[in-house]
C-alpha positions, 0 to 999 in steps of 0.5 A: 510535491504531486501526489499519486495515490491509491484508496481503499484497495482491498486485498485478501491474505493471511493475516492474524496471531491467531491460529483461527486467523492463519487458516482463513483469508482476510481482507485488508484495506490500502491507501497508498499516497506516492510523492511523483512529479507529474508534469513530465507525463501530463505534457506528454500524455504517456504511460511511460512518463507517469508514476503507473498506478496501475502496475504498482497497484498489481504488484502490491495485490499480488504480493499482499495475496501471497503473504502470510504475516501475523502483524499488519505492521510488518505487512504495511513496512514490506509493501511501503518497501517494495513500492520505494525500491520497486518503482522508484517511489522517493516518499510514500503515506501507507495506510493498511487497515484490518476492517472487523478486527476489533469488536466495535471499530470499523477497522484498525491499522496503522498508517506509516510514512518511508522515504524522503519527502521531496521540497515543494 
């Protein structure tokens, strides 16, 4: 199995339980890693034949900048199915991180696994 992935794309949004937290925009830290056959697009060279980590990472910024969910759990769960549904994706590892939301920690989060791995 390749893997295509995204690191630390960081997104502002509304997130929080917090009445202070709906107010405000926080930022949100993404690793997204993406089972995707990369053999067609590395004999072909083109776009067109590769998993487009440009156009998912777009589309998940833009998404995660117009929500307004409370939990980063049901944040990660809506991104990890849009990236499955719309790009075709049959396996993904997302890890969606909050830096600063705990006194001490660097950042918290949770980091889920949807799909079905491929064998290889």
């Amino acid at each position: 199995m390749d893997i295509v992935y995204i690191n630390d794309l960081k997104v502002d949004t509304v997130i929080g339980i917090f009445d202070w937290e709906r107010r405000i925009r926080q930022t949100v830290s993404l690793d997204l890693e993406m089972a995707a056959d990369i053999r067609r697009g590395a004999d072909s060279d083109h776009i067109d034949d590769a998993l487009d980590y440009k156009a998912i990472g777009k589309r998940v910024i833009a998404f995660i900048e117009t929500s307004e969910y409370q939990l980063v759990e049901t944040l990660a769960e809506n991104v990890a199915q849009l990236v499955l549904r719309e790009f075709n994706v049959p396996w993904l590892k997302l890890r969606l991180s909050k830096p600063g939301a705990l006194r001490g920690a660097r950042d918290v989060g949770v980091i889920i696994e949807r799909g079905e791995r491929p064998d290889g």
